[in-house]
C-alpha positions in Angstrom: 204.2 79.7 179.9 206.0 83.1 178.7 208.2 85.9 180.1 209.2 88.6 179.0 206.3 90.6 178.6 206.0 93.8 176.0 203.5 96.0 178.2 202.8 95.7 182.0 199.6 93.9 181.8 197.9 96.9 183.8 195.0 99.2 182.1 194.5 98.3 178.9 197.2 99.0 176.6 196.8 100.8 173.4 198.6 99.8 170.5 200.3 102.7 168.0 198.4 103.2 164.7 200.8 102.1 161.7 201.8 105.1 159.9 203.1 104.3 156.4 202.8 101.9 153.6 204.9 100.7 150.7 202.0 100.4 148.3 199.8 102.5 146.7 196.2 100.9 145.3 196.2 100.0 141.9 193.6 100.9 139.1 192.0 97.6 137.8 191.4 97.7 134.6 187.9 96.6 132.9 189.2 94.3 130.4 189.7 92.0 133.0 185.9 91.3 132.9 186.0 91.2 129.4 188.4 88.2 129.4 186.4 87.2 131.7 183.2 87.1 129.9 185.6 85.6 126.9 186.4 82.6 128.1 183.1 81.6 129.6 182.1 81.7 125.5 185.1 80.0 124.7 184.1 77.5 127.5 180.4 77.3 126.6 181.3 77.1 122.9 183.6 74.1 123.0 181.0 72.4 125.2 178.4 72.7 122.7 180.6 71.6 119.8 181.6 68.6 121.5 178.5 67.4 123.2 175.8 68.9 120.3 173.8 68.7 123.6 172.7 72.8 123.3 172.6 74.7 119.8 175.5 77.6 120.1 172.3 80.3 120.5 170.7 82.2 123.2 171.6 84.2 125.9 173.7 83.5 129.4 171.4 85.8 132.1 173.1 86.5 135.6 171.2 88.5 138.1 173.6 90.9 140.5 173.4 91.3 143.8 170.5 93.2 145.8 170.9 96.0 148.4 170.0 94.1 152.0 168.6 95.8 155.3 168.7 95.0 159.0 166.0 93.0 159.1 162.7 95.2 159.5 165.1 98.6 159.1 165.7 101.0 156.9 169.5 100.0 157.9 171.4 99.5 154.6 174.1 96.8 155.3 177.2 97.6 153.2 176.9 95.9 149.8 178.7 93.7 148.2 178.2 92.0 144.3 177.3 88.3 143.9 180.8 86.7 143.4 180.0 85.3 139.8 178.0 88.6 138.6 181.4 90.2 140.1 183.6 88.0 137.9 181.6 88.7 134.6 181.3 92.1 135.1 182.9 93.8 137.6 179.4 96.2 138.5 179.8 97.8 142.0 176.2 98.3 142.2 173.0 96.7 143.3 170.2 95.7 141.0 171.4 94.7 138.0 171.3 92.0 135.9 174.1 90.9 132.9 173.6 88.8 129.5 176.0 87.4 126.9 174.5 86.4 123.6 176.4 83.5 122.7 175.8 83.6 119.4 177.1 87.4 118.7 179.4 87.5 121.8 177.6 90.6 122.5 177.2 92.0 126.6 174.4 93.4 127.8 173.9 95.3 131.1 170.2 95.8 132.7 170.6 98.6 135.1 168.0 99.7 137.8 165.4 102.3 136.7 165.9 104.6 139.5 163.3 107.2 141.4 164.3 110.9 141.0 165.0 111.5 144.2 167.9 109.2 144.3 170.0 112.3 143.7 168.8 113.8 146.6 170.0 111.3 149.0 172.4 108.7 147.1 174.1 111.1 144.4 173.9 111.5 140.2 171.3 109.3 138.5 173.9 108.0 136.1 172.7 107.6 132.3 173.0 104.4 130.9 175.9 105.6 128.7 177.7 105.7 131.8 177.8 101.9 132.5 178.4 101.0 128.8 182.0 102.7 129.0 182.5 101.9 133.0 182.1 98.6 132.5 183.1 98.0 128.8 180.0 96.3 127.6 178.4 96.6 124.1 174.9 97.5 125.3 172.7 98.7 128.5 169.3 98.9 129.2 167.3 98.9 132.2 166.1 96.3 134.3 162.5 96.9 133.2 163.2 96.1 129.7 164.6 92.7 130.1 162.0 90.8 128.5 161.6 92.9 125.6 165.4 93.3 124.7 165.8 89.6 124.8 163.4 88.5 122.6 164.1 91.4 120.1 167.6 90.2 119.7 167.0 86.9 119.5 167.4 85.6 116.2 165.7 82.6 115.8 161.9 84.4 115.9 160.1 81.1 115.3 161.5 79.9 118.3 161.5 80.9 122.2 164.6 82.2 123.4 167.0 79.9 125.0 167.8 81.4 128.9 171.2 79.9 130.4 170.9 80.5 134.6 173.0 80.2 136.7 171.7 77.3 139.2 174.0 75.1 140.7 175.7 73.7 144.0 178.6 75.3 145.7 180.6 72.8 147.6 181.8 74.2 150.3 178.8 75.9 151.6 176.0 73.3 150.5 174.2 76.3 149.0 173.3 76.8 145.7 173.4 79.5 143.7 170.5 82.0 142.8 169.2 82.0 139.0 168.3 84.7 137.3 164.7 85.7 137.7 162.1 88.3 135.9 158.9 89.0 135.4 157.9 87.3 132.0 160.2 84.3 132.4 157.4 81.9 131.2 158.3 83.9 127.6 161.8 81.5 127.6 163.2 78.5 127.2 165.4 77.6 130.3 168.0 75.8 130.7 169.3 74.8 134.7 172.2 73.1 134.4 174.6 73.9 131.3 176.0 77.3 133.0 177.1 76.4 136.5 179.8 73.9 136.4 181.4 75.6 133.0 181.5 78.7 134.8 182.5 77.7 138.3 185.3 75.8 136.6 186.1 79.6 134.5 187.0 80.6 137.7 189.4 77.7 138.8 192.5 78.5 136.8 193.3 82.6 136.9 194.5 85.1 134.1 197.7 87.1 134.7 195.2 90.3 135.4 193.3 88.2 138.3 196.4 87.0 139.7 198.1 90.5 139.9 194.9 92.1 142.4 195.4 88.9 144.2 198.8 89.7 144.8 197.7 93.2 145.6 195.7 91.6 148.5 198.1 89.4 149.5 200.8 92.7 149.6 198.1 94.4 152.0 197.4 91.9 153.9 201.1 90.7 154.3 201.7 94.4 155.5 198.9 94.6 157.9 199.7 91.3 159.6 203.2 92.9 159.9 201.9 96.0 161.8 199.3 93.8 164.1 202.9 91.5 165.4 204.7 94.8 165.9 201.6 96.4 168.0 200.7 93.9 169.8 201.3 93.8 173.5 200.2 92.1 176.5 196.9 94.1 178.2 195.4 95.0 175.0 192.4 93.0 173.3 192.1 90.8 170.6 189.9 93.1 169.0 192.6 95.8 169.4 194.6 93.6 167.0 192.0 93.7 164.6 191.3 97.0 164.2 195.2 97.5 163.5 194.5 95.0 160.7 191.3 96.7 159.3 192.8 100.4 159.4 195.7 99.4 157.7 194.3 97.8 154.7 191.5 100.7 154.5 193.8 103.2 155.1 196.8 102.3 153.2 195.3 99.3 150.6 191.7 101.4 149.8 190.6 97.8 150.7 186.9 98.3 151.9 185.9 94.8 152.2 187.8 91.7 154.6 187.6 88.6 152.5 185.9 87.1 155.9 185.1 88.4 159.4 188.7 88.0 161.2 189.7 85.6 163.2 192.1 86.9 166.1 192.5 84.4 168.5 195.2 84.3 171.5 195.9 81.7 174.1 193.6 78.3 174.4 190.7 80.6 171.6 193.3 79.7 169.0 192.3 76.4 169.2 188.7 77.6 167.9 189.1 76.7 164.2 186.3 79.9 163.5 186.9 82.1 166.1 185.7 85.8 165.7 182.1 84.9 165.4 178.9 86.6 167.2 179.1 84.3 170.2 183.2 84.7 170.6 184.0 88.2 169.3 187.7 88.9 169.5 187.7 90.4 173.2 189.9 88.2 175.5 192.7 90.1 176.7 195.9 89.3 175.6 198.1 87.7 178.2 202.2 87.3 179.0 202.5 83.7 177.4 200.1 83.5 174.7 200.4 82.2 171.3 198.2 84.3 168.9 196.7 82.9 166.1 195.8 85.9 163.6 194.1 84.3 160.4 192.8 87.8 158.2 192.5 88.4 154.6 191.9 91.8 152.5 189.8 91.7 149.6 190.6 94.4 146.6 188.6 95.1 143.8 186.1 91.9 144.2 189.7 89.4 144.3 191.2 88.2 148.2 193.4 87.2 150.2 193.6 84.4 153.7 196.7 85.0 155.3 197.1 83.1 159.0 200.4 84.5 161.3 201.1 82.6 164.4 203.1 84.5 167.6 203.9 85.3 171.1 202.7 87.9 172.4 205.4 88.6 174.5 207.3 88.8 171.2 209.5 86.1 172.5 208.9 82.0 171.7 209.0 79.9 174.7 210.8 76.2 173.9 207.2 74.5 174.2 206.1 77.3 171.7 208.7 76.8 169.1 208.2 72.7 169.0 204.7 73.6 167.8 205.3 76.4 165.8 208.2 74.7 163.8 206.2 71.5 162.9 203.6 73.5 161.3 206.2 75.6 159.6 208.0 72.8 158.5 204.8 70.9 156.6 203.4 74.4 155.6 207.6 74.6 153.8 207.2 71.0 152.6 204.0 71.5 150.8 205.0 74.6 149.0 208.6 72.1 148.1 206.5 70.0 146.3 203.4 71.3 144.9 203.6 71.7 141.0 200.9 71.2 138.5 199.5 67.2 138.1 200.5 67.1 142.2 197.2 65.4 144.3 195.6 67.6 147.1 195.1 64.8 148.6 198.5 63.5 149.1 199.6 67.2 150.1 197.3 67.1 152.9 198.8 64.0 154.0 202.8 65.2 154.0 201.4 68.0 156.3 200.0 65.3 158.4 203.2 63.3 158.5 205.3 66.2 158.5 203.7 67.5 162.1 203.3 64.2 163.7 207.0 63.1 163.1 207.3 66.3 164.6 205.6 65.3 167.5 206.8 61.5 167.9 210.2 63.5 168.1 209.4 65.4 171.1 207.5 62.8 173.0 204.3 64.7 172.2 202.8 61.6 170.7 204.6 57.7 170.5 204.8 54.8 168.1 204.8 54.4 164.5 204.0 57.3 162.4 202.9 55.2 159.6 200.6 53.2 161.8 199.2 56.7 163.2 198.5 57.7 159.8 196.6 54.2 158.8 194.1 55.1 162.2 193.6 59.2 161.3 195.9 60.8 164.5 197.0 63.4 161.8 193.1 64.5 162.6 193.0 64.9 165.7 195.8 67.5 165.6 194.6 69.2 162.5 190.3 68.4 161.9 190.3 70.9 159.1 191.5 70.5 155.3 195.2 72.0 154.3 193.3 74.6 152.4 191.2 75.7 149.3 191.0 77.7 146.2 190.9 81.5 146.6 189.8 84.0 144.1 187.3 86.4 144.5 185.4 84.0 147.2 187.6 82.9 149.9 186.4 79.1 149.5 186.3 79.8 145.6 183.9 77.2 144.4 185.2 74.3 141.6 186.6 72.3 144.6 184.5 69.4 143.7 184.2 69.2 139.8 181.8 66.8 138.5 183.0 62.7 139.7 185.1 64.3 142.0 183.9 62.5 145.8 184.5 63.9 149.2 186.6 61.6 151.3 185.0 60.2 153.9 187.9 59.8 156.9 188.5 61.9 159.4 190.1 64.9 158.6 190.4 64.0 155.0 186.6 64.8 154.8 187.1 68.3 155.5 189.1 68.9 152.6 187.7 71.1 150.2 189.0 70.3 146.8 190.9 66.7 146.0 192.1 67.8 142.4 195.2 67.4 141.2 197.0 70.8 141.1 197.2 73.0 137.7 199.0 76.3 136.8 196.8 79.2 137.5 195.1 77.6 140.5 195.6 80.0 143.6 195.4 77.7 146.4 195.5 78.3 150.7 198.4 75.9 152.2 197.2 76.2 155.9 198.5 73.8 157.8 197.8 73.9 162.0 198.7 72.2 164.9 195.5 72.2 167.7 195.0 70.4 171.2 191.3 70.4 171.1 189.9 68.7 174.3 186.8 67.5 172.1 189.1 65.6 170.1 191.9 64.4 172.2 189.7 62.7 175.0 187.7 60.4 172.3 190.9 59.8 170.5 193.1 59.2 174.2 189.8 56.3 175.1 189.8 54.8 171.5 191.4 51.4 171.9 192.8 52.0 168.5 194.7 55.3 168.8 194.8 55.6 172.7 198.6 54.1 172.4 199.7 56.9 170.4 199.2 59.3 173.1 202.0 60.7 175.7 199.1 61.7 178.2 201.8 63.2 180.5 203.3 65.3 178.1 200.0 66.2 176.1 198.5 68.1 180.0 201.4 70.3 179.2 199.5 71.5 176.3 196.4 71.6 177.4 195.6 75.5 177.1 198.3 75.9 174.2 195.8 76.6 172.1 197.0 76.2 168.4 199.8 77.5 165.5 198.0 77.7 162.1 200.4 79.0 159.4 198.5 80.1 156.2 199.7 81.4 152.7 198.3 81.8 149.0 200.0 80.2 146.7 199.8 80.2 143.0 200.4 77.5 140.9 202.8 77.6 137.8 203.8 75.8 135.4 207.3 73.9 136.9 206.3 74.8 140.6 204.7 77.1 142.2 204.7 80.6 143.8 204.2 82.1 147.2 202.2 84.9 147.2 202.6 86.3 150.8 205.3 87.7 152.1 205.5 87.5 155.7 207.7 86.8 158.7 207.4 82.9 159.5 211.2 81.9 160.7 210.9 82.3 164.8 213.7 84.5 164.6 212.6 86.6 161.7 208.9 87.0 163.6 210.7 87.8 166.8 213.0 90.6 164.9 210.3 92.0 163.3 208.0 92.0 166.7 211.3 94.4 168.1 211.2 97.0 165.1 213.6 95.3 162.7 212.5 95.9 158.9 210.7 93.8 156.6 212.1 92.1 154.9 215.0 91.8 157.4 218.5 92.7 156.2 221.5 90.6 156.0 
């Protein structure tokens, strides 16, 4: 489908290493946790007050993340905090556990009693005095005095103390979150239910401080996705591409964690919506005509980023390539036009929709009545997943689905991972793609209903494309919105930049 090829094909090529970056990774400051921990008692606080379902007393108990190993090995896997123990209070390390009296307002860290010979193999046995300032809490014990601490500074002694957990469902992965648990528990009052929706919404709307390491990721990763277009070259491997990715943000960002495994997908694999996985690990070789579909996100400091860049390998867009590519550009551009706070997700899916398929009724791709397509769902068949979701420090960052909020049930529409209205400080994908996916186009080519739609001639054409996907973070403000990432997405500017010209380009 291409020409003009940017290697010879031959032995496998080997991309240059980038070799400089404009940024330099920031110190994140504590009090970030702090205001963290501050609204979820300014949260829990009003709730009580106006529901006088709770007293205001007792104690919210989270339970940090625990080291894993390969299965039966002594293998540790590199760790990585639970995402809400993460948001509270920012602890690097494994085995703790975190508290906020609600009453007093007061934090209180539990950290792992650990065995002398830690030194010897993992480094200092830090005192407890050592969290307290690291982490800016008021107190710290460890783990092993849970129980005890708790019911000493409880202040109702008459009464068991009241245990908020964390337990609740998280949307997008049907999984639910893991309460606190201890030995003694049977000592406590308990309560399921309170924490998990007024904490999961905490996390919806971000502070000034969350939303400048966002942006940190979103620099990286705009950077890194910049050095994988200008390296890439027919011959090499997809996991070649990858690897650029990962050294750069390591190297350059100090950005130890991806916010997800990548997915680095060239030719007809770009029509894999999850690509990268065990069973298809980034290791076709790239070929002269490929589109490559490059969706990779650093995370800094707990906080992400989910960045998709679409482009040919050859560095050069073929006519069939730029049809596709400009459709999703165009409703990726008309989302960002109109999203502003009180705007549905719902409807913004639905101009990407419109905006590709017009696209495509223009080029004979697909025939008819847009409006019509849209009443039977063809907006699905080209693009099966939602137009994005909320990102914080979990990719799919939960509150997607508040409480009376239903999941659509139509095609396409169901795979939409929040349908709330828009408010400032979301941070929100807007990912719109473009797919020819044989498992979808044959049902929808045979259904009486949307068979009509389809330009069967033109659609073979297309038949190994593959698929664009364009994807940026965008925050929400308070007249519009703003676009985090900063990458090439003109044709022209992604074919300067593939060349060597700078970014951003000049005048």
């Amino acid at each position: 489908m291409g020409s003009g090829a940017r290697g010879d094909g031959g032995d496998l090529a080997m991309a240059s290493p980038p070799s400089s970056s404009t940024l330099s990774p920031p110190v994140v400051p504590m009090d970030l946790h702090v205001s963290n921990r501050r609204k979820l008692l300014d949260s829990l606080r009003h709730h009580f007050a106006a529901s006088s379902s709770r007293p205001s007393h007792g104690f919210v108990l989270l339970q940090g993340g625990e080291e894993q190993t390969r299965y039966c090995t002594d293998h540790l896997e590199l760790f990585r905090q639970e995402s809400y123990f993460a948001y509270l209070f920012g602890v690097r390390e494994p085995g703790f556990y975190g508290a906020i009296d609600i009453s007093t307002g007061k934090s209180i860290l539990f950290a792992p009693r650990l065995p002398a010979d830690y030194a010897v193999w993992l480094g200092e046995i830090k005192p407890l005095s050592y969290f307290k300032e690291s982490y800016m809490v008021d107190l710290v014990y460890y783990v092993d005095e849970l129980k005890e601490t708790l019911e000493n500074l409880f202040e109702e002694k008459e009464k068991k103390p009241l245990l908020f957990l964390l337990h609740g469902l998280n949307t997008d992965s049907n999984n639910y979150s893991k309460p606190a648990k201890f030995e003694g528990m049977e000592s406590f009052e308990i309560d399921w239910t309170t924490l998990h929706p007024i904490l999961t919404e905490c996390r919806v709307l971000k502070s000034e401080q969350e939303l400048a390491i966002i942006q940190y990721a979103n620099d990286v990763s705009s950077e890194a996705h910049i050095q994988v277009m200008r390296n890439a070259k027919v011959g090499m491997k997809e996991y070649q591409l990858e690897s650029i990715f990962l050294h750069h943000i390591y190297m350059y960002g100090g950005c130890r964690h991806c916010s997800y495994t990548c997915i680095c997908a060239t030719g007809n694999n770009s029509s894999v919506l999850h690509y990268g996985h065990a069973a298809a690990p980034n290791d076709k070789a790239l070929e002269d005509g490929d589109m490559a579909l490059m969706d990779m996100g650093a995370e800094y400091s707990f906080y992400g980023s989910d960045i998709t860049c679409s482009f040919p390998i050859n560095g050069k867009f073929t006519k069939d390539q730029t049809i596709i590519y400009n459709a999703v550009l165009q409703a990726h551009n008309n989302v960002i036009s109109s999203m502003r706070p009180g705007v549905s997700w719902v409807n913004m899916h639905k101009l990407a929709e419109k905006t590709i398929l017009e696209a495509l009724n223009k080029e004979g791709i697909v025939q008819g009545n847009v409006e019509e397509m849209m009443a039977e769902r063809v907006g699905a068949v080209f693009m099966p997943h939602g137009l994005g979701h909320l990102l914080g420090i979990d990719t799919h960052d939960p509150g997607g689905y508040a409480e009376g909020l239903e999941r659509p049930k139509e095609p396409g529409l169901r795979s939409l991972r929040t349908v709330r209205e828009l408010q400032k400080g979301m941070v929100i994908t807007v990912e719109p793609g473009c797919y020819f996916i044989e498992a979808l186009l044959i049902p929808a080519s045979e259904n009486p209903a949307t068979a009509k739609f389809f330009n069967h001639e033109k659609l073979e054409k297309f038949k190994k494309f593959g698929g664009v996907r364009i994807e940026s973070d965008v925050c929400v403000t308070a007249e519009g919105c703003r676009n985090m990432t900063n990458c090439p997405r003109e044709t022209w500017e992604i074919e300067a930049v593939m060349v060597g010209a700078p970014w951003p380009l000049k005048q």
